[in-house]
C-alpha positions as CSV (number, residue, x, y, z in Angstrom):
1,X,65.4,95.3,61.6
2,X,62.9,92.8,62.1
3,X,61.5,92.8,65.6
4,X,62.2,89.1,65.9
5,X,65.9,90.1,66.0
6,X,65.6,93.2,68.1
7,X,63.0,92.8,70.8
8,X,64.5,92.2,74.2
9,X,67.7,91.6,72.3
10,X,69.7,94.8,72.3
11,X,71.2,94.1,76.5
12,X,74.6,95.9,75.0
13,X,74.6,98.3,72.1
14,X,71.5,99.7,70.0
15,X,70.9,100.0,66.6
16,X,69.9,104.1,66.7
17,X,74.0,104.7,68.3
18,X,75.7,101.5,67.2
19,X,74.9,101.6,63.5
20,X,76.3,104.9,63.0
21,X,79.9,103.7,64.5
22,X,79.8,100.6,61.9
23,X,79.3,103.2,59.3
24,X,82.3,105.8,59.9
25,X,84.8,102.9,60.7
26,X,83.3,101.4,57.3
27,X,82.2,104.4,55.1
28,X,83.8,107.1,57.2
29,X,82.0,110.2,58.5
30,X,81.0,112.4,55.9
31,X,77.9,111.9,54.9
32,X,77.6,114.2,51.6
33,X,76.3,117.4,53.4
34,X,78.8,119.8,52.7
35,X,78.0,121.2,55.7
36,X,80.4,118.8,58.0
37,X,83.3,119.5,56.1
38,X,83.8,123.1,57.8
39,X,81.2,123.2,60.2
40,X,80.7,126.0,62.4
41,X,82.5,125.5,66.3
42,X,80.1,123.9,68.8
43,X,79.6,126.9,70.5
44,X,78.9,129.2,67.7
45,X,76.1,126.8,66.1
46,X,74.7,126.2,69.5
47,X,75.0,130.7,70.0
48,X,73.4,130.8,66.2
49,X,71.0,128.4,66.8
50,X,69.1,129.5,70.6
51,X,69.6,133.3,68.8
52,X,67.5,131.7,65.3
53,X,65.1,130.0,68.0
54,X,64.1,133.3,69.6
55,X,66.8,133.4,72.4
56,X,67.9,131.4,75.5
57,X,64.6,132.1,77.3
58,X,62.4,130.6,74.5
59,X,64.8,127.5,74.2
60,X,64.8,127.1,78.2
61,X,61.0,127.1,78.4
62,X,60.5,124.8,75.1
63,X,63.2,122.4,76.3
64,X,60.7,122.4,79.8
65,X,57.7,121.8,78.2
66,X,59.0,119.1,76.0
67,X,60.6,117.1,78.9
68,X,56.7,117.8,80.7
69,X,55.1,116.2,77.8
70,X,57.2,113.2,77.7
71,X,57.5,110.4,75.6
72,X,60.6,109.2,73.7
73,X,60.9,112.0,71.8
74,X,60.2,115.1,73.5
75,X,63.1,113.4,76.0
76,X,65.2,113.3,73.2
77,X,64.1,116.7,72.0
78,X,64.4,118.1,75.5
79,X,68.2,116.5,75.4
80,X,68.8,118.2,72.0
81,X,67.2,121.6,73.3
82,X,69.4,121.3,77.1
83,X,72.9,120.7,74.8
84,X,72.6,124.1,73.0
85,X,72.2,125.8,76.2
86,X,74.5,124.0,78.4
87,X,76.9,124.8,75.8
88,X,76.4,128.2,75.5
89,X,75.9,128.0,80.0
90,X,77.4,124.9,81.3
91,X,75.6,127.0,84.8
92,X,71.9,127.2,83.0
93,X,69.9,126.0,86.0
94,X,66.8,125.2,83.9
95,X,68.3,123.2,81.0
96,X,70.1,121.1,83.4
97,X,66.8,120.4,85.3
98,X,65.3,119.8,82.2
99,X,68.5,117.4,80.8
100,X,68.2,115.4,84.3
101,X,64.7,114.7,84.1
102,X,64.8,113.4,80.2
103,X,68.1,111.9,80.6
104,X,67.2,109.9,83.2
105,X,63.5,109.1,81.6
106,X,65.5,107.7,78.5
107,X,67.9,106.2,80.9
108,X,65.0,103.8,82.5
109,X,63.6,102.6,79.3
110,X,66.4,101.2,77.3
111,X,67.6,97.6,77.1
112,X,71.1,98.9,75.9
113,X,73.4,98.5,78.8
114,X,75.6,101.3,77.2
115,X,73.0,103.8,76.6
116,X,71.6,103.3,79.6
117,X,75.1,103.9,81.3
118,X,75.5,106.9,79.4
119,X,72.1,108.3,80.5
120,X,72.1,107.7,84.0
121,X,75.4,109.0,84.3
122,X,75.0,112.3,83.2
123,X,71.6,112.6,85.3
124,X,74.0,112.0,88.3
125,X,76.2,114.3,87.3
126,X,74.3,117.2,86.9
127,X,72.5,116.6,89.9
128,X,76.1,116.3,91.5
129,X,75.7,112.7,92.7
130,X,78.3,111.3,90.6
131,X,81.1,110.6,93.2
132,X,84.8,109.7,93.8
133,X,86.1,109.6,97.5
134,X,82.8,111.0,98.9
135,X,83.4,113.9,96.6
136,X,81.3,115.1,93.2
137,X,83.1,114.7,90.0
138,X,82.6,115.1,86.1
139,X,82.9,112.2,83.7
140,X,85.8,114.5,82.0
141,X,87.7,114.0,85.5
142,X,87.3,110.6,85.7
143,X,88.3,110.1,81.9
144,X,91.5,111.9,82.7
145,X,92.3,109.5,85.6
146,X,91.7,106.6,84.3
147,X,93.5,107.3,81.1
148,X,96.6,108.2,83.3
149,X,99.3,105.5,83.2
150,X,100.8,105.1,86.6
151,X,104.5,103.9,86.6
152,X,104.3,100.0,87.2
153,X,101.5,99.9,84.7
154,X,104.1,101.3,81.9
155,X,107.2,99.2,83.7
156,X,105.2,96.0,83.3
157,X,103.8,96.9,79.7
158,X,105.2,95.6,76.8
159,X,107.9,97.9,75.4
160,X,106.6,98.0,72.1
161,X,103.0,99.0,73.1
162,X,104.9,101.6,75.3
163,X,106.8,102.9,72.7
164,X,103.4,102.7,70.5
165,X,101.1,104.7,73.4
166,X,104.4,107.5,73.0
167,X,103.4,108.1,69.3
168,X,100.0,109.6,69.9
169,X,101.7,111.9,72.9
170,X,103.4,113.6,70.5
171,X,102.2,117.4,70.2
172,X,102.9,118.5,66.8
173,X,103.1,122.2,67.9
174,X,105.8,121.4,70.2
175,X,107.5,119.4,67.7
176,X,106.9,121.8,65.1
177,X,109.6,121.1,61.9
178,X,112.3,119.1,64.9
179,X,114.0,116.2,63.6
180,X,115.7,113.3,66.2
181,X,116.7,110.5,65.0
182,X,118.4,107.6,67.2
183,X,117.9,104.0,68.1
184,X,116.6,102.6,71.7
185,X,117.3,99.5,73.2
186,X,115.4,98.7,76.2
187,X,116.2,96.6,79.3
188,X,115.5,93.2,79.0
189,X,113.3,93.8,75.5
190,X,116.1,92.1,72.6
191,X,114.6,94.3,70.1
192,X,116.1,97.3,68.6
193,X,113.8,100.3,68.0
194,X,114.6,103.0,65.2
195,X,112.7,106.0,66.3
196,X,112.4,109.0,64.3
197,X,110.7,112.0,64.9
198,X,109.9,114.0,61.8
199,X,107.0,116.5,60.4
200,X,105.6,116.1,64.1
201,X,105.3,112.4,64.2
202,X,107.2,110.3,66.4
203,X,108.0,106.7,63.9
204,X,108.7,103.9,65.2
205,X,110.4,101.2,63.6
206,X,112.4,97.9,64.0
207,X,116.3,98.2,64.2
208,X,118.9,96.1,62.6
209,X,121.4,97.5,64.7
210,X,122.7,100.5,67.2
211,X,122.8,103.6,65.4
212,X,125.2,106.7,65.7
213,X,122.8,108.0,68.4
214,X,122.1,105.2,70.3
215,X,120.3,105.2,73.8
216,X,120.2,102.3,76.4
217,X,117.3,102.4,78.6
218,X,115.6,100.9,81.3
219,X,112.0,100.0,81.4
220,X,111.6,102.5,84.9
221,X,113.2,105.3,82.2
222,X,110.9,105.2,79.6
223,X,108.4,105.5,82.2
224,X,109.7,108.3,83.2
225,X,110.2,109.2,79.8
226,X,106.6,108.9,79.3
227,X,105.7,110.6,82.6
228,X,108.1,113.6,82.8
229,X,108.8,112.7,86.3
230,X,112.5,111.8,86.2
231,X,116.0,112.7,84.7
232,X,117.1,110.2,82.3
233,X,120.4,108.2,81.9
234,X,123.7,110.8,80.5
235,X,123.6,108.8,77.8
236,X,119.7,109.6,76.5
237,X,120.1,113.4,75.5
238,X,118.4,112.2,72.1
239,X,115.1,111.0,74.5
240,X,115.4,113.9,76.5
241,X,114.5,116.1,73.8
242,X,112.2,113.8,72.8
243,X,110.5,114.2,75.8
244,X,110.4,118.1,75.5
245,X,107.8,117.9,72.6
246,X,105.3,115.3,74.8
247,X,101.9,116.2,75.7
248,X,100.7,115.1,79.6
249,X,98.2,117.7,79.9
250,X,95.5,115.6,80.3
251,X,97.2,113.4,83.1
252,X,96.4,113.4,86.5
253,X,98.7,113.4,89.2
254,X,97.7,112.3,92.9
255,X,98.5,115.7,93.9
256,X,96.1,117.5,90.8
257,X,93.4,114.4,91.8
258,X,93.2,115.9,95.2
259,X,93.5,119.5,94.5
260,X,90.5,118.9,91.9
261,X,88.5,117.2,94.6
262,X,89.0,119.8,96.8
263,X,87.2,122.5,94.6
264,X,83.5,122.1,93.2
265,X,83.7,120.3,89.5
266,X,82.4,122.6,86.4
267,X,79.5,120.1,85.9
268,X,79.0,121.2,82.3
């Protein structure tokens, strides 16, 4: 780009991180080497790659030096170096030294709010500085509360984006080949909804009418629905097996919020 347009500009996004996004939701991901259509798990490239390197002891004191030398890119190499280990050793000492230092060097000289979010953050994490109630947490914990619904939030939500947020808690191994079919109408929402669940995906369609199997629902029931935490009306069987094949493993309770605060994170 020319510097005219970049200089002092990029305050949200960069173009190193930002670019590549515009791409896959463009172009997709694959960029023709083959290797990314089956690539190896994270953990058995990173195990493949330290081993190739000459072990984790050779990798540990590179990543050092390169985050001693500094600059832009032994940082960035340092952060490259620090990943294969932590994932191999979420507990390596060293690397996570290391991965503070050039994390938070990198952090300090961007213009990008986001990246420079992103960089400070972990810093503070590893260092266990990144807290919630006085305590230290992960970013992975915070992800999972704040992507926990809370009852009023899914009472006051539109039914239809409800009903939509359902569809990608679907777990297709607990669904497996199960087939429900019925229609929902929901309190106070004149819409009829046609949902089918089939080939593990829950599809969700406008009604003409009640169907054979028809439930009628309040909007505190599919919240419940969505949360597991209540029995629902006699006349919802059809959403009570529904509700069999949901996944709320990522969810966060109160109760699993304190009980993870009251244990030291895994600050991998």
């Amino acid at each position: 780009m020319s510097p005219s347009l970049r200089d002092g500009a990029e305050l949200y996004g960069q173009v190193e991180s930002h670019v590549r996004a515009v791409w896959a939701n463009q172009r997709g991901w694959f960029g023709s080497t083959v290797y990314d259509i089956n690539p190896l798990s994270e953990r058995d490239e990173a195990a493949r790659l330290v081993a190739t390197m000459g072990g984790a002891a050779a990798v540990r004191q590179a990543a050092a030096r390169a985050v001693a030398d500094g600059g832009l890119d032994n940082w960035r190499w340092g952060l490259k170096l620090t990943s294969l280990l932590l994932t191999l050793d979420p507990a390596d000492q060293a690397a996570r030294e290391a991965r503070i230092v050039a994390a938070r060097a990198l952090g300090q000289r961007t213009t990008s709010a986001n990246a420079r979010g992103f960089y400070i953050t972990e810093a503070l994490e590893l260092e266990g500085r990144l807290l919630a109630q006085g305590q230290p947490v992960t970013v992975d914990m915070l992800r999972r509360v704040l992507g926990t619904p809370n009852k009023a939030q899914l009472t006051a939500a539109p039914v239809a984006s409800v009903l939509e947020y359902l569809r990608y808690l679907v777990d297709p191994v607990k669904a497996g080949d199960k087939r429900i079919a019925f229609t929902l109408a929901v309190d106070g929402d004149p819409a009829i909804y046609w949902m089918q669940l089939r080939n593990g995906v829950l599809v969700v369609s406008p009604g003409v009418q009640p169907g054979p199997i028809h439930v009628a629902a309040t909007r505190a029931q599919l919240a419940d629905l969505v949360l597991g935490t209540a029995s629902l009306p006699g006349n919802a069987a059809a959403l009570a097996e529904l509700g069999q094949v949901i996944d709320r493993s990522q969810f966060v309770t109160r109760a699993s919020w304190d009980a993870m605060l009251s244990k030291p994170p895994n600050m991998n």
